[in-house]
N, C-alpha and C positions, 0 to 999 in steps of 0.2 A: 602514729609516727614511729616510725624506724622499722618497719616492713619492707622488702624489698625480694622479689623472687630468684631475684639473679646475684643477689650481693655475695661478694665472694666465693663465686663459682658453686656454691652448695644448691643441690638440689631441692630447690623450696616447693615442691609436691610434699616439703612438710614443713611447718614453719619454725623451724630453730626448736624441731622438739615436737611442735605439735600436728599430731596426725593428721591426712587428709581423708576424706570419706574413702577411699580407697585402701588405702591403710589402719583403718581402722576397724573394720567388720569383724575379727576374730577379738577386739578388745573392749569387755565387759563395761571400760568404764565410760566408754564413749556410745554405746549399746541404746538406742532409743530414736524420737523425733525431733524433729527441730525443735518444737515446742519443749521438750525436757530438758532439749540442751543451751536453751536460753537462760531455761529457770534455773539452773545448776548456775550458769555462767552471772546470773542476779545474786548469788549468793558468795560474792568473793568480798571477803572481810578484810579489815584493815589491817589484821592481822597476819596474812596470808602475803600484804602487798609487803609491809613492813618486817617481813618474816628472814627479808635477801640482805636486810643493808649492812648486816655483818660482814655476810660473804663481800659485798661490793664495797665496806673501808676496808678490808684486806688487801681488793687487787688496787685499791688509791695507792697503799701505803706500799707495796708492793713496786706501785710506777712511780712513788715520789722522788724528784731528782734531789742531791744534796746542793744547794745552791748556795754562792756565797751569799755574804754580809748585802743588805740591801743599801741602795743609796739615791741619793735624792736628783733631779736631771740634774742640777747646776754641777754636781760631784760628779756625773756621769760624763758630760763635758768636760770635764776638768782632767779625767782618765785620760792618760793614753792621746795627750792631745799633739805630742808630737807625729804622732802615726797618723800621714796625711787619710790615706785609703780611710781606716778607722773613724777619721773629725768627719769625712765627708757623708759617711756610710751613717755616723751618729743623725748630722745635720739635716739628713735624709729622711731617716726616722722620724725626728722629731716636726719637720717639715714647718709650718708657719707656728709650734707653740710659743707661748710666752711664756719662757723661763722665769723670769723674775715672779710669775703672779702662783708660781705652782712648785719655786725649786725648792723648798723645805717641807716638803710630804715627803714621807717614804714611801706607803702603800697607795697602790693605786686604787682606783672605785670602778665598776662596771656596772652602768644601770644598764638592763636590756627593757628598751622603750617600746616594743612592738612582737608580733609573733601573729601569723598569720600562714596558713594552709591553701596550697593554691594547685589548682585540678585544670589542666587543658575543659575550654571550653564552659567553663562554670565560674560562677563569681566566689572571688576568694573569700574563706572564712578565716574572719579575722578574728584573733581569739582574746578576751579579756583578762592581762596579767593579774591574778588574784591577789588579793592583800593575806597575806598570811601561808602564800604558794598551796592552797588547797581551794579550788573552784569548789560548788556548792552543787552537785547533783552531777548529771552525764556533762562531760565540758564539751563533745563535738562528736560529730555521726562521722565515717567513710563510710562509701560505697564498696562493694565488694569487688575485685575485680580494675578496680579503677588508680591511674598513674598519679600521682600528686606529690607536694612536694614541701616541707617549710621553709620559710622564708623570715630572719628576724631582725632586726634593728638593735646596736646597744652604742653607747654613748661609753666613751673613756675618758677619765678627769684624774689629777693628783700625779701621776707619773707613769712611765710603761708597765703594761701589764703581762709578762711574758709564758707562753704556751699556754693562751685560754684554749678550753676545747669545752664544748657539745658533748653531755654524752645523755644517751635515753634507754629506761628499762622497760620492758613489756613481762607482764604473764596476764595469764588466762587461770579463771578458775586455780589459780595457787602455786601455779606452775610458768617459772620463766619461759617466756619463749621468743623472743629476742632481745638484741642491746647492740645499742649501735652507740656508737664513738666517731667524733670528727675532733682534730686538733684543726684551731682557726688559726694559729698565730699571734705573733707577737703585735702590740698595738700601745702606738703612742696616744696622749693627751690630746684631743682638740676641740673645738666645739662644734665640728658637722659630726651628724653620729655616723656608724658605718652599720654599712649592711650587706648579709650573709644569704645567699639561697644553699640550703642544702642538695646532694645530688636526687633526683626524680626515683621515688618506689613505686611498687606495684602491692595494695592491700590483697590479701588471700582472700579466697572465691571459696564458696560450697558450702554444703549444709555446718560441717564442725568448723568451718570459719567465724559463721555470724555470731553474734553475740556481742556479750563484754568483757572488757578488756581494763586491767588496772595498770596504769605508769608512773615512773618516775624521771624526770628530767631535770639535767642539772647544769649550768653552767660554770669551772671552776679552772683554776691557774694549776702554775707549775708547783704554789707553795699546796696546793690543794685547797685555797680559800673559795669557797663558793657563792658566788655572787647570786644565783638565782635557783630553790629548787622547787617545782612545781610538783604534789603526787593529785595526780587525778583519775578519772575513767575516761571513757571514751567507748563507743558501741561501733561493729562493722555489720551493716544491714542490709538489703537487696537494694537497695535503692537510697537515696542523698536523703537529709531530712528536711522535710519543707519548710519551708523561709519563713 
């Protein structure tokens, strides 16, 4: 997750950093066979993954907005309710909730119920939300070379939850090599969940492609409250891994 060859216009013959076989032959540290560069890529610590999240509460706190006082729906109703455009735009929002069963919460809640990887032509892998946001071993193979896309589901309850966004880190062997970011939107209370496809990448192809790969994925608002962080692995290998 969060590969993409074409993503803002960069030229991904490297990926957010990391070389391609082409680019790399004059550098010592990518110097060897596939086979070394697997085993190099089996030896990325927790340490190494866990090494960035200083850098990344920086740029949170960096983008946190000051936002007012928070308040409950029935007080958000209550706002501003001479402003027709405003009640209707609220009413909007809010669409079929019941106020009464929800108007004294402040904070809202964001369960994300599902998460699933979907490949033109192939059955989607659906991925199992870990208890503790740490899967137990490789969490899922791509194919190298190959279009895919995720696709998640989450559920809002207690009040709006405003500027949730997506955002996911990648490195390799120690080294970040990409991070993608999507702001979802603002989202009311209801009880059908909603569901999000992210836009279509392309994973990197080639021998200093394959291997493994450490991430971090997070779901979090505008207060920077994070409802869901995942860190796991994931491997990119010449081929899908068999069912």
């Amino acid at each position: 997750m969060g590969f993409d060859e074409k993503k803002n216009g960069e030229d991904k013959n490297m990926i957010s950093g990391e070389p391609t076989a082409s680019s790399t032959a004059t550098n010592p540290m990518h110097v060897g066979d596939e086979e070394e560069e697997e085993k190099l890529s089996r030896q990325i610590s927790e340490a190494s993954l866990f090494g960035t999240e200083e850098e990344e509460e920086d740029d949170d706190e960096e983008r946190k907005i000051e936002l007012g006082p928070q308040c409950t729906l029935k007080e958000q109703l209550e706002k501003d309710k001479d402003d027709e455009s405003l009640r209707r735009w609220k009413e909007q929002l809010l669409g079929n909730v019941d106020v009464n069963s929800v108007a004294e919460t402040l904070d809202p809640d964001v369960k994300i119920l599902s998460l699933a990887i979907l490949s033109p032509g192939r059955p989607d892998i659906v991925l199992t939300i870990p208890e503790g946001g740490k899967p137990k071993g490789l969490w899922f193979t791509l194919k190298e070379g190959s279009h895919y896309s995720l696709k998640f589901s989450f559920r809002v309850s207690n009040n709006i939850v405003s500027g949730l966004r997506y955002t996911n880190t990648v490195w390799k062997t120690g080294v970040k090599v990409d991070s993608t970011k999507e702001m979802l939107g603002v989202f009311s209370p209801q009880d059908e969940p909603y569901t999000h496809e992210m836009p279509e990448e392309t994973t990197p192809s080639g021998i200093f492609a394959r291997g493994s790969y450490s991430a971090r994925t997070k779901f979090v608002d505008d207060d920077n409250k994070c409802y869901l962080e995942i860190n796991y692995t994931f491997d990119i290998r010449r081929d899908w891994a068999s069912s």
